[in-house]
C-alpha positions in Angstrom: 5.9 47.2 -54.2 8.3 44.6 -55.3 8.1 40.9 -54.1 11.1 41.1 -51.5 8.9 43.9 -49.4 5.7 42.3 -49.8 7.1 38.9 -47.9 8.8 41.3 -45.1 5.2 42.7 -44.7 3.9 39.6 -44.3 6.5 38.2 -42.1 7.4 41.0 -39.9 3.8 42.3 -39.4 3.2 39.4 -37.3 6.0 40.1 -35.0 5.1 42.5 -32.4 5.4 46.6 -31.7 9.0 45.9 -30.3 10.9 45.5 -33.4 10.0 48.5 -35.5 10.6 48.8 -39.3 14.2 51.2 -39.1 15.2 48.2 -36.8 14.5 45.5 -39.2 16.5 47.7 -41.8 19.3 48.0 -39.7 19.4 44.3 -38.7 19.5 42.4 -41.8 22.0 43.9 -43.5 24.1 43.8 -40.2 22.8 39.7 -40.1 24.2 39.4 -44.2 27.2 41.1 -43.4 28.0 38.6 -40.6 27.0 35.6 -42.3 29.3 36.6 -44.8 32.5 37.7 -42.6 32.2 34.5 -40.3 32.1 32.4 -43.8 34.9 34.0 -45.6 37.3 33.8 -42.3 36.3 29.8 -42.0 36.9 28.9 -45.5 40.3 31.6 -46.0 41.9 31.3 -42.5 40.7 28.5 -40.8 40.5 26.3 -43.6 41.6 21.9 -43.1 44.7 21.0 -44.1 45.5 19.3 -46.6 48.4 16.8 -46.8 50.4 16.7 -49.2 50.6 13.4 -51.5 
């Protein structure tokens, strides 16, 4: 068992019956992808700017 799944043991084994393992599975990497979209469309397409000197 490698470190990563050891701390999701621990963390999600606390949390009750309703979120299941497949769920957690499917929600992170949906969570990371978001993150990642929303960041990328801030810095590329809504980015400040600048003026020029």
């Amino acid at each position: 068992m490698s470190i990563e799944t050891f701390y999701m043991h621990l963390i999600f084994g606390r949390l009750p019956s309703l979120l299941s393992a497949d769920l957690i599975l499917y929600l992170l990497p949906a969570l990371s992808f978001l993150i990642l979209f929303f960041s990328f469309k801030i810095m590329f397409f809504n980015a400040p700017k600048l003026r020029k000197i």
